[in-house]
C-alpha positions, 0 to 999 in steps of 0.5 A: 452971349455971355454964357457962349462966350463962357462954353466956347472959352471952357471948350478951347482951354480943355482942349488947347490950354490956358496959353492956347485959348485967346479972346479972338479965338473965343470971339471967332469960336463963339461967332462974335465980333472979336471985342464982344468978349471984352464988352463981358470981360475985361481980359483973358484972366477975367474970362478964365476966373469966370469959367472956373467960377463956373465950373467950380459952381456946377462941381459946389451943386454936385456936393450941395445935393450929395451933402443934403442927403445925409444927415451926421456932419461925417456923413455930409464931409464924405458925400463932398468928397465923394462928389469931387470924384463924381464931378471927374468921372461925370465931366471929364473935359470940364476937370481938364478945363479946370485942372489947367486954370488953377494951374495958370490963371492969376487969382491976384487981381482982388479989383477984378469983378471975376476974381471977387465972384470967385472968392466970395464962391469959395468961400461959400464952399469953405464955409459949408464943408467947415460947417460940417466939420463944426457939426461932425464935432458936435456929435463927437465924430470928429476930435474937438481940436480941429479946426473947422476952417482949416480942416475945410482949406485942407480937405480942398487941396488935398482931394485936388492932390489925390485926383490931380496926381503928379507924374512923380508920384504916379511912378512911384505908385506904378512901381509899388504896385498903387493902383488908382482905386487903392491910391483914392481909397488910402487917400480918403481914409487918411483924410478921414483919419486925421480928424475923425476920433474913431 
């Protein structure tokens, strides 16, 4: 039940929202009984940290299995920046899901069993795109005052901005003639050229 509770509730806040979704909604939706959401989750932020963890579990697969084929540290931070735009193209409502639970999910409850998978899920991936960047300097690839961690943090808000565009600076792009492939494109490269020595 857990896992319908789980797809239901992803479904109905990619297409209603955050603010849309309910757990009687979910309940009705999933064909429970309106507090068997509540027997798996103790409110509407728990259910929605659990399917971010989710989602942000199925998009940390994706870059796993991308980073795994390659061997140099900066072959393996392009391959996990690489899998975010896979993980877009492949699964577009599941971007529209997560897009709108970053944006209003409250991520301060640290007793809450959800919140704490999510971190400890987070920073799994830190520690794996940090441990890329520790081996990209080894080689010589990366500049050796670089932070690993940091870097790591970065790269993460940094790919959300460069696919998560504002409405802002869409008009500016229109206006400069930035199509979406050159905005990704010059994004990547300045990643990559705020770290890497060559």
């Amino acid at each position: 039940r857990r896992d319908r509770i789980l797809d239901v509730a992803e479904r109905l806040i990619a297409m209603e929202g955050v603010g849309g979704m309910t757990m009687e909604s979910v309940a009705k939706a999933a064909d429970v009984a309106v507090g068997t959401p509540y027997l798996h989750f103790k409110n509407k932020n728990a259910l929605c940290i659990a399917v971010m963890a989710r989602l942000l579990r199925l998009a940390g697969v994706m870059a796993r299995e991308q980073a795994a084929r390659c061997e140099t540290g900066s072959e393996k931070l392009l391959a996990y920046r690489k899998a975010t735009s896979d993980f877009i193209i492949k699964y577009p409502e599941k971007w529209k899901a997560l897009r709108e639970l970053r944006q209003h999910t409250d991520f301060t409850d640290e007793g809450d069993v959800e919140t704490a998978r999510l971190a400890e899920l987070f920073n799994q991936s830190v520690l794996s795109v940090a441990g890329f960047y520790r081996q990209a300097i080894k080689e010589g690839t990366v500049r050796p005052d670089v932070d690993p961690e940091v870097a790591a943090l970065f790269v993460y808000q940094a790919l959300i901005l460069s696919v998560d565009i504002p409405p802002y600076i869409m008009v500016a792009m229109k206006v400069n003639g930035i199509t979406p492939k050159r905005w990704l494109e010059g994004t990547d490269n300045l990643l990559t050229m705020a770290t890497h020595v060559k």
